[in-house]
Structure formats: structure tokens, C-alpha cells
TORPA-298489 format. One record per atom (N, C-alpha, C, CB): atom name; x, y, z; residue number from 1; residue in three letters. Coordinates in steps of 0.2 Angstrom, whole numbers, plus 2048, in hexadecimal, padded with zeros to 3 digits. Glycine has a CB too. Layout:
// residues N
CA, X, Y, Z, NUM, ALA $
...
// end
This chain:
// residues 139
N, 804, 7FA, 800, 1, UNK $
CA, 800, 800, 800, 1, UNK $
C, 804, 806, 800, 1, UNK $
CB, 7FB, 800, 806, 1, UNK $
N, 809, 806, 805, 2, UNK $
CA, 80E, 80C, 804, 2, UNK $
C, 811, 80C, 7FE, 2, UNK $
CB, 813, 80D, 808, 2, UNK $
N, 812, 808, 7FD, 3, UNK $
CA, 818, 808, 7F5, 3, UNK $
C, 814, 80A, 7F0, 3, UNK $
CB, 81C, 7FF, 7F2, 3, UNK $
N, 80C, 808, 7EF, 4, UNK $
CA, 808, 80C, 7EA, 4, UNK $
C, 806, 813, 7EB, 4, UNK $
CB, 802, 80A, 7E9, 4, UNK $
N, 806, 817, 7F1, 5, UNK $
CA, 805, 81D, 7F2, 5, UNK $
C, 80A, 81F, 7F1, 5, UNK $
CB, 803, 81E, 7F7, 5, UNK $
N, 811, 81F, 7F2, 6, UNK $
CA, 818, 821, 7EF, 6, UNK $
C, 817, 81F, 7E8, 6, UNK $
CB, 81D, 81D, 7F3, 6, UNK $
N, 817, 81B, 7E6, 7, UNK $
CA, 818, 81C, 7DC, 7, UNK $
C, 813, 821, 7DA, 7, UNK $
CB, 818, 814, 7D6, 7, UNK $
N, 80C, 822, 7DD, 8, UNK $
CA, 806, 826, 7DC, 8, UNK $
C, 80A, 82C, 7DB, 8, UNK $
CB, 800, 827, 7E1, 8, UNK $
N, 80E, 82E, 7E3, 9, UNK $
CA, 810, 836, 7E2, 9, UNK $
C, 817, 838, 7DF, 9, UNK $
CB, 810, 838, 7E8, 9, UNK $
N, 819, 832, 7DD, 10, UNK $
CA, 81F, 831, 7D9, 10, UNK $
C, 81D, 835, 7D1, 10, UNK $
CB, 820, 828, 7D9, 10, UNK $
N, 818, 830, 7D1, 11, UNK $
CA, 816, 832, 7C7, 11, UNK $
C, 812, 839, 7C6, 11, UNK $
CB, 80F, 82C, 7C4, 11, UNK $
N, 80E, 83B, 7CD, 12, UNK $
CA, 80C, 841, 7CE, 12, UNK $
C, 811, 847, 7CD, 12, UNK $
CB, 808, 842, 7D4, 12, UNK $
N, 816, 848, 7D0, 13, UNK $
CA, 81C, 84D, 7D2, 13, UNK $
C, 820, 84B, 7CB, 13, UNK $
CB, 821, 84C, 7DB, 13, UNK $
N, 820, 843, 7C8, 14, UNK $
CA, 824, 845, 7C2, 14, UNK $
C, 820, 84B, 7BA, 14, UNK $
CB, 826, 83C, 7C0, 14, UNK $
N, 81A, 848, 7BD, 15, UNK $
CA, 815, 84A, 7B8, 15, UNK $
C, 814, 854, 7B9, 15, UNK $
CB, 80E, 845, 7B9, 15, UNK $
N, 815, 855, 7BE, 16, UNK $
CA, 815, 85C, 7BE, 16, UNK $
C, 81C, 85F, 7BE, 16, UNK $
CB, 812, 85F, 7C4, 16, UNK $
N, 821, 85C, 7BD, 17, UNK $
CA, 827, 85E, 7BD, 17, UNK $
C, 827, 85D, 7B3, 17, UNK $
CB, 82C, 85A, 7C3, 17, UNK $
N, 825, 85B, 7B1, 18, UNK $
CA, 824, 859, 7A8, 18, UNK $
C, 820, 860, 7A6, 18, UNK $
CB, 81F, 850, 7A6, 18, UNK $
N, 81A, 862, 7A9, 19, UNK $
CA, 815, 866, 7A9, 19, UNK $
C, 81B, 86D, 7AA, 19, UNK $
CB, 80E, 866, 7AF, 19, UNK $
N, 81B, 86D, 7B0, 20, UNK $
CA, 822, 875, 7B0, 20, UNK $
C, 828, 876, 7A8, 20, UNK $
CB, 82A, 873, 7BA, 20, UNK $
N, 828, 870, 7A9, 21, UNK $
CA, 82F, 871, 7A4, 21, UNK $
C, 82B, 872, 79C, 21, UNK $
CB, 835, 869, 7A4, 21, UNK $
N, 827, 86E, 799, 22, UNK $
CA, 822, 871, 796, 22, UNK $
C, 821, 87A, 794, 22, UNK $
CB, 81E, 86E, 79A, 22, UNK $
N, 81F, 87C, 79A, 23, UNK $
CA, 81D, 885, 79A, 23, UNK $
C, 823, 886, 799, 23, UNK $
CB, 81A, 88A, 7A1, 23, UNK $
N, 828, 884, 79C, 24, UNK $
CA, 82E, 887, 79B, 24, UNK $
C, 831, 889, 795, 24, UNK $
CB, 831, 885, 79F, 24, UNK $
N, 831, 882, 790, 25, UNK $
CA, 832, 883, 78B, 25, UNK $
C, 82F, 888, 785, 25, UNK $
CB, 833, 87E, 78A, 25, UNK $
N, 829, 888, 788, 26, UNK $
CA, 824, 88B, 781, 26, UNK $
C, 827, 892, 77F, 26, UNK $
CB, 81C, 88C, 784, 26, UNK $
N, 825, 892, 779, 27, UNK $
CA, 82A, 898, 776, 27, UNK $
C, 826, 89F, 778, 27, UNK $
CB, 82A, 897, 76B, 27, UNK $
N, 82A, 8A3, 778, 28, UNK $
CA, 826, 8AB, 77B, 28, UNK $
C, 81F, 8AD, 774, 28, UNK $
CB, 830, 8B4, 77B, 28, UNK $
N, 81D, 8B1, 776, 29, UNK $
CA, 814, 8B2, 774, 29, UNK $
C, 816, 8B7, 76F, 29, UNK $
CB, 80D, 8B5, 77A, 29, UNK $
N, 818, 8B5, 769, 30, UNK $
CA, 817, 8BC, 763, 30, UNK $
C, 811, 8C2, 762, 30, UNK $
CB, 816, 8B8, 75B, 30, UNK $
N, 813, 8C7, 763, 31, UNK $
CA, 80B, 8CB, 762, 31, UNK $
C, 808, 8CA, 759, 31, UNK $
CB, 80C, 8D6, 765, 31, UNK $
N, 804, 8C9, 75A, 32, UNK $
CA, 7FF, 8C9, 752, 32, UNK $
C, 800, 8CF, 74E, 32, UNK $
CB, 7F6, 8CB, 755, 32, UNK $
N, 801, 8D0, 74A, 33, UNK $
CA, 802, 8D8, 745, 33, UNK $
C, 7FB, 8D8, 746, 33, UNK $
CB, 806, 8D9, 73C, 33, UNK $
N, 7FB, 8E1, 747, 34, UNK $
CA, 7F6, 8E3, 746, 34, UNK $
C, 7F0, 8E6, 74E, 34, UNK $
CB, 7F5, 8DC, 743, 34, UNK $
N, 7F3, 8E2, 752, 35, UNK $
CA, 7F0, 8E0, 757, 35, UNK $
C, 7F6, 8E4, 75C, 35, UNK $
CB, 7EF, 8D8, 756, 35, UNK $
N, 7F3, 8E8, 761, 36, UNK $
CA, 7F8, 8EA, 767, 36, UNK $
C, 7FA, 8E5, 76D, 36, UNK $
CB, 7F6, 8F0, 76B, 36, UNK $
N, 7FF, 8E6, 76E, 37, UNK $
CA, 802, 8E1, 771, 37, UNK $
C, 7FE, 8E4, 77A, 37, UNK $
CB, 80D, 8E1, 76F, 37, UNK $
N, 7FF, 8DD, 77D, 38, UNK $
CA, 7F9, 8DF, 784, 38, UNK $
C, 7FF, 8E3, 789, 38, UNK $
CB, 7F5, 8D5, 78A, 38, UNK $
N, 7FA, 8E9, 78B, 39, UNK $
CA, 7FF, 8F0, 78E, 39, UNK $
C, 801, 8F4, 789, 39, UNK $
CB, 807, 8ED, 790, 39, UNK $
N, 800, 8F5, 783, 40, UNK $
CA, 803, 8F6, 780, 40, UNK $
C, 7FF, 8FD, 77E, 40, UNK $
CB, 805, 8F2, 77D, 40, UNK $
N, 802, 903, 77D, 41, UNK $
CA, 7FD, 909, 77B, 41, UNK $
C, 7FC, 90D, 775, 41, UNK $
CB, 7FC, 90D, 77E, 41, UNK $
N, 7F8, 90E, 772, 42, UNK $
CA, 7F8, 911, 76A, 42, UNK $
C, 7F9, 918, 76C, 42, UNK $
CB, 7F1, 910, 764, 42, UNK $
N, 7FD, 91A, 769, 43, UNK $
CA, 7FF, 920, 768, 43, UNK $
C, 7FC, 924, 760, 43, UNK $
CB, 806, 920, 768, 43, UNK $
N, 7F9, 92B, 762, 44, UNK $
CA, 7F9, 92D, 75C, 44, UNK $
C, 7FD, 935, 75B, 44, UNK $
CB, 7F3, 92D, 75A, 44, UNK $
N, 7FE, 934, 753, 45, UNK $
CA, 802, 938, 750, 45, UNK $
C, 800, 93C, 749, 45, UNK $
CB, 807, 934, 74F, 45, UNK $
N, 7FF, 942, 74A, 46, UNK $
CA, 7FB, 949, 743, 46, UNK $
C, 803, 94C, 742, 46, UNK $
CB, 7F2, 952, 748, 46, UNK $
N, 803, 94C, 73C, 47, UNK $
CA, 807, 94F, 737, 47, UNK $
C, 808, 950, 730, 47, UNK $
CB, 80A, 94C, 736, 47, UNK $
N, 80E, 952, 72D, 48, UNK $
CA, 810, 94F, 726, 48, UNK $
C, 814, 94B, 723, 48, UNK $
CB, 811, 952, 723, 48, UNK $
N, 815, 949, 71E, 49, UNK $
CA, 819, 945, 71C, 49, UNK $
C, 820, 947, 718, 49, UNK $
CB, 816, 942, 719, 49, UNK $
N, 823, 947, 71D, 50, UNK $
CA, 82C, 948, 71D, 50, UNK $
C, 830, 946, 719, 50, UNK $
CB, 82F, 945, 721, 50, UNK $
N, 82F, 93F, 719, 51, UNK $
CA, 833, 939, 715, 51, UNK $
C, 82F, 933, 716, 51, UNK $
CB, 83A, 937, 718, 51, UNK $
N, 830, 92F, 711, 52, UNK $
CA, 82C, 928, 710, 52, UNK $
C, 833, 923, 70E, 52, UNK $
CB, 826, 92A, 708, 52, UNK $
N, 834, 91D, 711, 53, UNK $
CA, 838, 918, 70E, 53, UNK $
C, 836, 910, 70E, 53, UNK $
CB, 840, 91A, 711, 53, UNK $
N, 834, 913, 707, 54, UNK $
CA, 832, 90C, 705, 54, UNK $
C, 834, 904, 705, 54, UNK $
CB, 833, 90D, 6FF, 54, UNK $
N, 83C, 906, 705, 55, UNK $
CA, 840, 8FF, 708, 55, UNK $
C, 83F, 8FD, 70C, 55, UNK $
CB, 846, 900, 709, 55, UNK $
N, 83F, 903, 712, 56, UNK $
CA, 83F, 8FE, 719, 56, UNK $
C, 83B, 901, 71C, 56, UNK $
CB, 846, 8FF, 71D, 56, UNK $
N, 834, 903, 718, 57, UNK $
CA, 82F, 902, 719, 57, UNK $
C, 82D, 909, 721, 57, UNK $
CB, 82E, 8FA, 719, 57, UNK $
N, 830, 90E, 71F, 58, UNK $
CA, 82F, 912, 725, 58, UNK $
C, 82C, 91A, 721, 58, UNK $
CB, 838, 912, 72A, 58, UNK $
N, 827, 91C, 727, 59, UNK $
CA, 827, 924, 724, 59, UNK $
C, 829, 929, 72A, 59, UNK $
CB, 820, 927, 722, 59, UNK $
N, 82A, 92E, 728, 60, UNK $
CA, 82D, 933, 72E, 60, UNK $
C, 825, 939, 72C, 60, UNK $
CB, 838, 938, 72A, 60, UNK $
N, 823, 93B, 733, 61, UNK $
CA, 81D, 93F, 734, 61, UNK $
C, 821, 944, 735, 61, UNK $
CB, 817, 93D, 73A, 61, UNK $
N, 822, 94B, 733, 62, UNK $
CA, 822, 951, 739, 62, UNK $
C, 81A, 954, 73D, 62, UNK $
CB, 825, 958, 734, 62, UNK $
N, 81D, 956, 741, 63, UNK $
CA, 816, 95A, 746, 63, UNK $
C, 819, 961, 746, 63, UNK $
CB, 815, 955, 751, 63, UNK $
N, 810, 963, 749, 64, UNK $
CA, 814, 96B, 74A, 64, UNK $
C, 818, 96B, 750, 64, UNK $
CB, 80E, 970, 74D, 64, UNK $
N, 817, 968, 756, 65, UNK $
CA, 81B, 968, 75B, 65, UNK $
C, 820, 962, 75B, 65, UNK $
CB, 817, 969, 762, 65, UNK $
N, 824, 963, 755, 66, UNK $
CA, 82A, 95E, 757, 66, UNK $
C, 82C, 95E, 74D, 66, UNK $
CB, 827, 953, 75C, 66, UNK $
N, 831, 961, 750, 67, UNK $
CA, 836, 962, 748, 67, UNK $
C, 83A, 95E, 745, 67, UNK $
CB, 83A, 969, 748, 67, UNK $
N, 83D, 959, 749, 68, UNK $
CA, 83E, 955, 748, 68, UNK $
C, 83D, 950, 744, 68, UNK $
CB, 83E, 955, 74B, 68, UNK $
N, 836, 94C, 746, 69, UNK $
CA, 831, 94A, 743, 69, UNK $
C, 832, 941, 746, 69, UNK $
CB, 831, 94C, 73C, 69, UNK $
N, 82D, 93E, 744, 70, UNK $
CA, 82D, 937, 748, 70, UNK $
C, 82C, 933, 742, 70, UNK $
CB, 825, 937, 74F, 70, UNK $
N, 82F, 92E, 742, 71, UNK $
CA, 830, 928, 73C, 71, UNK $
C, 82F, 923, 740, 71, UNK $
CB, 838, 927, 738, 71, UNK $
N, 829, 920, 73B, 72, UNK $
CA, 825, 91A, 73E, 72, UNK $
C, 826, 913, 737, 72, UNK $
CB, 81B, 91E, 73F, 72, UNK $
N, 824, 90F, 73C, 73, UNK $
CA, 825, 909, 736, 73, UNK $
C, 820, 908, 734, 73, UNK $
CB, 828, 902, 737, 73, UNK $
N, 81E, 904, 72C, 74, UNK $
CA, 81A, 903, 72B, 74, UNK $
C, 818, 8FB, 72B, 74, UNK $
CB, 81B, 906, 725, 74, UNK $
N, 812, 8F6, 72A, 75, UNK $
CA, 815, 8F0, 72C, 75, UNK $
C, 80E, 8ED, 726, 75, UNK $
CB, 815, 8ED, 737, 75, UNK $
N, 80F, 8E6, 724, 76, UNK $
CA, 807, 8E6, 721, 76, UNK $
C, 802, 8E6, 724, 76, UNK $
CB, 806, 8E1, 71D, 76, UNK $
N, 803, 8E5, 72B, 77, UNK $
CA, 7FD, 8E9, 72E, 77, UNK $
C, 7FA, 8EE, 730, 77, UNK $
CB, 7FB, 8E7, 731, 77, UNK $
N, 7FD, 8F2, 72F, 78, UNK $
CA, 7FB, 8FA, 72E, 78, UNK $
C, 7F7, 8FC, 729, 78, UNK $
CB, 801, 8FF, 72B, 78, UNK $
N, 7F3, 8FF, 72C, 79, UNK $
CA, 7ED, 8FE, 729, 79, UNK $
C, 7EC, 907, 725, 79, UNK $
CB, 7E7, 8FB, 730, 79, UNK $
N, 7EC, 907, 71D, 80, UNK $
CA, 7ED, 90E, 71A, 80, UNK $
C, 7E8, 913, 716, 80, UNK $
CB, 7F2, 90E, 716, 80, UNK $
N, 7E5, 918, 717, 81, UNK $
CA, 7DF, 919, 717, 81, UNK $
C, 7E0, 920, 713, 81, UNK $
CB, 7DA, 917, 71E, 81, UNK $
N, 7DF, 920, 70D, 82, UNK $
CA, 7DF, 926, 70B, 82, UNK $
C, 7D8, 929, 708, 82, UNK $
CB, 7E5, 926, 706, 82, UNK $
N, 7D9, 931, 70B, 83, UNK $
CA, 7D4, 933, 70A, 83, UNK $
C, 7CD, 92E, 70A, 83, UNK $
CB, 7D5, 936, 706, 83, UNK $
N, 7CD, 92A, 710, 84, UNK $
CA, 7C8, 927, 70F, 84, UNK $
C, 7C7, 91E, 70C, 84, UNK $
CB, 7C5, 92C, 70C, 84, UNK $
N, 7CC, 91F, 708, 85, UNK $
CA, 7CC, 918, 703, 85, UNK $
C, 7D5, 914, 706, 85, UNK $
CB, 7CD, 91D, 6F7, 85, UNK $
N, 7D2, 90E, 704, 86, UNK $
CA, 7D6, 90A, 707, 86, UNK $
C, 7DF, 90E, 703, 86, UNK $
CB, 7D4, 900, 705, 86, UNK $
N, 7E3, 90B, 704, 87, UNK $
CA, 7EB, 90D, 703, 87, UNK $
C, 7F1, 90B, 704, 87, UNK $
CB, 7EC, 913, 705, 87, UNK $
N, 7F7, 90A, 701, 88, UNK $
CA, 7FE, 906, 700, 88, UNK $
C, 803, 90D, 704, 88, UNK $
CB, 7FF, 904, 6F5, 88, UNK $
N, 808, 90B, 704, 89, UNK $
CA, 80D, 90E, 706, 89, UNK $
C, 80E, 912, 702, 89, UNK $
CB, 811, 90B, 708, 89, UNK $
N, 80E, 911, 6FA, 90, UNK $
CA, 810, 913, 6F5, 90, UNK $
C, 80D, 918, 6F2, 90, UNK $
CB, 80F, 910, 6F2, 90, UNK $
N, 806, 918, 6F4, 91, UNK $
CA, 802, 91E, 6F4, 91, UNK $
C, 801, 924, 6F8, 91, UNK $
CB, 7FD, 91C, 6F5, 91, UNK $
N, 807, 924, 6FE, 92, UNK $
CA, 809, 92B, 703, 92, UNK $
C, 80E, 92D, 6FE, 92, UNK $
CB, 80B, 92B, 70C, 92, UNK $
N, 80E, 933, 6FD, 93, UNK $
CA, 810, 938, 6FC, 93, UNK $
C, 813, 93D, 6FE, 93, UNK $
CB, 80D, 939, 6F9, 93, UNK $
N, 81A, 942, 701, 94, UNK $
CA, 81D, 945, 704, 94, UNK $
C, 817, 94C, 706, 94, UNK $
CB, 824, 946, 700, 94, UNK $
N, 817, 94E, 70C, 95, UNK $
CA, 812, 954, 70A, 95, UNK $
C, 80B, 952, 70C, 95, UNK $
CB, 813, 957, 702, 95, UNK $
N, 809, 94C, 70C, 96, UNK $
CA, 803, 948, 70E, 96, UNK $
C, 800, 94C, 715, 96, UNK $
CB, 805, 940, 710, 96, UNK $
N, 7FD, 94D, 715, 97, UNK $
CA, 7FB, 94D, 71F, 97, UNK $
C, 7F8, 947, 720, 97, UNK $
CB, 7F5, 953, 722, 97, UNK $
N, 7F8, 946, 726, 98, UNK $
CA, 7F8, 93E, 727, 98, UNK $
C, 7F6, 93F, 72F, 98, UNK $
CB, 801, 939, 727, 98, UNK $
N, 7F2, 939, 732, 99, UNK $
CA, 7F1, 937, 739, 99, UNK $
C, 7F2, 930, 73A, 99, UNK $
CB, 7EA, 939, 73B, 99, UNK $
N, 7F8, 92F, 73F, 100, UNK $
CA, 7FB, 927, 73E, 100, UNK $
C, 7FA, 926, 746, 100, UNK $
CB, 804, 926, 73B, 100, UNK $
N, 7F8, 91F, 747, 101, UNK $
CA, 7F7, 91D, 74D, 101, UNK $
C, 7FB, 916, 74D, 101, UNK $
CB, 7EE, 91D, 750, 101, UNK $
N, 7FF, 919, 752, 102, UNK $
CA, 806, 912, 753, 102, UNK $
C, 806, 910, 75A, 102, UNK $
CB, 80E, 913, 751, 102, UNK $
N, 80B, 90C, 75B, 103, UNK $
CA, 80C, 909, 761, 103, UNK $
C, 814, 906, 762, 103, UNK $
CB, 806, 903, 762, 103, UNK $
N, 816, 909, 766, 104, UNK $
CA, 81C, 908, 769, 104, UNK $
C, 81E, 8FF, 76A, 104, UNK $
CB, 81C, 90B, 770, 104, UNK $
N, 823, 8FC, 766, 105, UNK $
CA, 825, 8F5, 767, 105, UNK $
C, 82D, 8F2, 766, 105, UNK $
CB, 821, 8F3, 762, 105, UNK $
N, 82E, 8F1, 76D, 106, UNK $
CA, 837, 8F2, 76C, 106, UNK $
C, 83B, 8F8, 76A, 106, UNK $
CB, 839, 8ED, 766, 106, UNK $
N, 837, 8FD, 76D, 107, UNK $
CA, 83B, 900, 76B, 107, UNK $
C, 83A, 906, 765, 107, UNK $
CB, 83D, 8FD, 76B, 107, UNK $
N, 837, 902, 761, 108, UNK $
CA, 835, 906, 75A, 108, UNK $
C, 82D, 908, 75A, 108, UNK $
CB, 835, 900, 752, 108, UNK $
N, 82C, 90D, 756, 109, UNK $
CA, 825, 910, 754, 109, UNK $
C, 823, 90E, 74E, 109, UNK $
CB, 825, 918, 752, 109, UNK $
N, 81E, 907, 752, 110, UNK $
CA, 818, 904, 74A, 110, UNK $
C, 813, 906, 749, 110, UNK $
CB, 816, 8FD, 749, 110, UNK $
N, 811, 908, 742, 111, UNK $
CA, 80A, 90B, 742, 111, UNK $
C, 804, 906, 740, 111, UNK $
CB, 809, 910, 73C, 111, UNK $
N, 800, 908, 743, 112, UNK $
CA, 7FA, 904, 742, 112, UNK $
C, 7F5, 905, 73D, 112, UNK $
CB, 7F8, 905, 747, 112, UNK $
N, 7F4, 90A, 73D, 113, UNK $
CA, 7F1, 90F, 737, 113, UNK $
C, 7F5, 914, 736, 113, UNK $
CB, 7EB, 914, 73A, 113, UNK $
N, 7F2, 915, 730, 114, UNK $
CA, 7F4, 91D, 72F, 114, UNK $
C, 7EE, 91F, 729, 114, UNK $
CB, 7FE, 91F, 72B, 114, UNK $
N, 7EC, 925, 72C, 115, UNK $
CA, 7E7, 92B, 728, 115, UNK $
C, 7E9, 92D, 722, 115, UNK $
CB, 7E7, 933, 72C, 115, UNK $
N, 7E8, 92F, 71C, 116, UNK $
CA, 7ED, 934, 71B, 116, UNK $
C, 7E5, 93A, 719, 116, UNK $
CB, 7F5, 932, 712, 116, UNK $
N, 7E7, 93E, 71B, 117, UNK $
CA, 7E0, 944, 71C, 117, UNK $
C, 7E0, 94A, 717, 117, UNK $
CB, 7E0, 948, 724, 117, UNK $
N, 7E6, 949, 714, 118, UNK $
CA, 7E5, 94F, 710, 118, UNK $
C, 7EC, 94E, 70A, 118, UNK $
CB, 7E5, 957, 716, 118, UNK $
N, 7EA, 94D, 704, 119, UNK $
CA, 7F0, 94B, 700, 119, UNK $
C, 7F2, 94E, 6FC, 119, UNK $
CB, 7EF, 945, 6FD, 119, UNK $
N, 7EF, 957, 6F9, 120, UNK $
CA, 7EF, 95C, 6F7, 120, UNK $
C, 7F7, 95E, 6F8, 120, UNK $
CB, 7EB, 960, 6F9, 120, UNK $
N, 7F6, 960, 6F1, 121, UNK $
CA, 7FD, 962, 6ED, 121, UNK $
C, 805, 95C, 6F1, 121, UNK $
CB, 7FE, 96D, 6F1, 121, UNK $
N, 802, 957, 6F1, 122, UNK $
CA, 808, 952, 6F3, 122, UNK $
C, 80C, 94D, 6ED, 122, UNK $
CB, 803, 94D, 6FA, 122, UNK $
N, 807, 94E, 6E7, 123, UNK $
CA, 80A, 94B, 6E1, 123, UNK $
C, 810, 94D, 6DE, 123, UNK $
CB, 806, 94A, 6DD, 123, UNK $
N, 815, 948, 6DB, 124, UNK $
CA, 81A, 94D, 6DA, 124, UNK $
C, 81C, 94C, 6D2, 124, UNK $
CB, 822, 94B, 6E0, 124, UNK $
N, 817, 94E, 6D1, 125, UNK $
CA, 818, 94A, 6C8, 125, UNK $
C, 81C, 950, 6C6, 125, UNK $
CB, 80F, 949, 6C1, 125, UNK $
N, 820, 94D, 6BF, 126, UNK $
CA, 825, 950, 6BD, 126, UNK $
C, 824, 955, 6BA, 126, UNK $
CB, 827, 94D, 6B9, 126, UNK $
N, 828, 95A, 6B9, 127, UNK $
CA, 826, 961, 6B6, 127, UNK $
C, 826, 961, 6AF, 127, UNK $
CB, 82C, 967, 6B8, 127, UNK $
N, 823, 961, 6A9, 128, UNK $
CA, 826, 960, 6A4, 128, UNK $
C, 829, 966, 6A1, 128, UNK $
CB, 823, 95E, 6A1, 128, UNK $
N, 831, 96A, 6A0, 129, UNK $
CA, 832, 96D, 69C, 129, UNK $
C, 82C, 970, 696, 129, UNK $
CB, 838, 96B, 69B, 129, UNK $
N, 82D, 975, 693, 130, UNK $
CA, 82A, 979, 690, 130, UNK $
C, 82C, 976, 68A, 130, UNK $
CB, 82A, 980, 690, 130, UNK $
N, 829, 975, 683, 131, UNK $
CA, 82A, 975, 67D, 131, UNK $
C, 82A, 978, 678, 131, UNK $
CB, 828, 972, 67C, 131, UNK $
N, 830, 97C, 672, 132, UNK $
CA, 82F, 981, 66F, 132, UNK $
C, 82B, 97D, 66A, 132, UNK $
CB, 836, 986, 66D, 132, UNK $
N, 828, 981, 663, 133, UNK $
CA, 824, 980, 660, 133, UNK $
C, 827, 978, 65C, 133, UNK $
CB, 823, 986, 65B, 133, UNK $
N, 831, 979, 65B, 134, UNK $
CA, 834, 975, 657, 134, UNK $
C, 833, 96F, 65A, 134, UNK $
CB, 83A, 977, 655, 134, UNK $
N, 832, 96E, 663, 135, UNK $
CA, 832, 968, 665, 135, UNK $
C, 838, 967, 667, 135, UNK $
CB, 831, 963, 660, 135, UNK $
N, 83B, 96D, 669, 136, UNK $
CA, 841, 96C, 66E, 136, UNK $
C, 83F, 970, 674, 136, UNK $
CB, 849, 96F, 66B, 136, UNK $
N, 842, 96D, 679, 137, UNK $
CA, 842, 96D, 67F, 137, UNK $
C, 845, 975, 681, 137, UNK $
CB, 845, 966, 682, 137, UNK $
N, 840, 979, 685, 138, UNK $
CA, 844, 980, 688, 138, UNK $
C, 846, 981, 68F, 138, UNK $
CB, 83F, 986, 688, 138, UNK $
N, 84C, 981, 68F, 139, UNK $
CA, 84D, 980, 694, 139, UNK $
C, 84F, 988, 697, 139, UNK $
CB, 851, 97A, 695, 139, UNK $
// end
């Protein structure tokens, strides 16, 4: 009878000691794109558009109160809304005004959204020199 009660609590203590090591191993909890990580707080940011880099997928906002300006990442889940209509990264334009709401992560500024609210006079299409009558260019 004792020797069964002892391997009972034998297999019990081994079995929770298997359970601990288990958690232990389990790999740390990626946050979702898209989604704020828990604690975590959205920030928002009204500006223009500074710079845009497509590569590494970042834009720089100026504000009135900060001249500097604040460069945020872009991620596919950023979610881009121009004037209303859905929108690409490709589609901001320097000079944009914009309302971006991000969230601090490791360190870096990721947007979540961004606005762009006002896209006037932000296109930068080419100038075409003047043409004389002959078809040469005046420069």
C-alpha cells in the first residue's frame, strides 16, 4: 500500500515537473500586425509630408510644434486612406498633409493608419519646357 502511494506521488511530481518545463520552453507571443500589442498605446500624429522612403518603407511627418519631424514605419498593415479612398505608400506624395496614428514598438514608431487629408498641390509632375514653333526645346 505504501509503495503504491509513493509511485502515485512519484508520477504526479514527475508529471508536473514535464508540465513546468513545457511553459518554459514555449516560444515568446509575437504581436499580430496590425493589432496593438497589450499595454501598448496609440499615439497620434497631424502633419506634412517631409520625406517618403519607399525602400525601407518609412515616412518622415513634420508638425507645427516639432521641426524636426517624426519618421514612422510603414508595415502591410498600415492601413492608408486617401482622401477617403483606400491607398499604397506609393500614392503619398511629399507636401501631403496627413494624420497618422502609430504605436511605439521596440523602440521604433509603427503606423497604424495614416490619413492623408489634404493632397493639393503635392504632385510633382514634370515641368515640360516650352516649345518654339520649330520643335526645339527653349530653354
Amino acid at each position: 500500500m505504501h509503495r503504491t502511494i509513493f509511485i502515485l506521488a512519484f508520477v504526479t511530481v514527475l508529471a508536473g515537473v514535464g508540465a513546468v518545463r513545457t511553459v518554459a520552453q514555449a516560444p515568446p507571443a509575437r504581436p499580430t500586425p496590425g493589432v496593438p500589442a497589450i499595454g501598448a498605446s496609440i499615439n497620434e500624429l497631424a502633419g506634412t509630408v517631409t520625406m517618403i522612403d519607399p525602400v525601407a518603407q518609412r515616412i518622415e511627418i513634420s508638425e507645427p510644434s516639432n521641426r524636426a519631424g517624426r519618421t514612422v514605419e510603414v508595415t502591410l498593415a498600415t492601413k492608408i486612406r486617401i482622401e477617403g479612398r483606400h491607398g499604397r505608400l506609393r500614392d503619398i506624395r511629399e507636401g501631403a498633409r496627413v494624420s497618422v496614428s502609430y504605436e511605439v514598438r521596440e523602440g521604433r514608431d509603427i503606423a497604424m493608419s495614416i490619413d492623408v487629408v489634404s493632397v493639393q498641390g503635392t504632385k510633382r509632375d514634370p515641368v515640360t519646357p516650352p516649345t518654339a514653333p520649330s520643335g526645339l526645346v527653349v530653354k
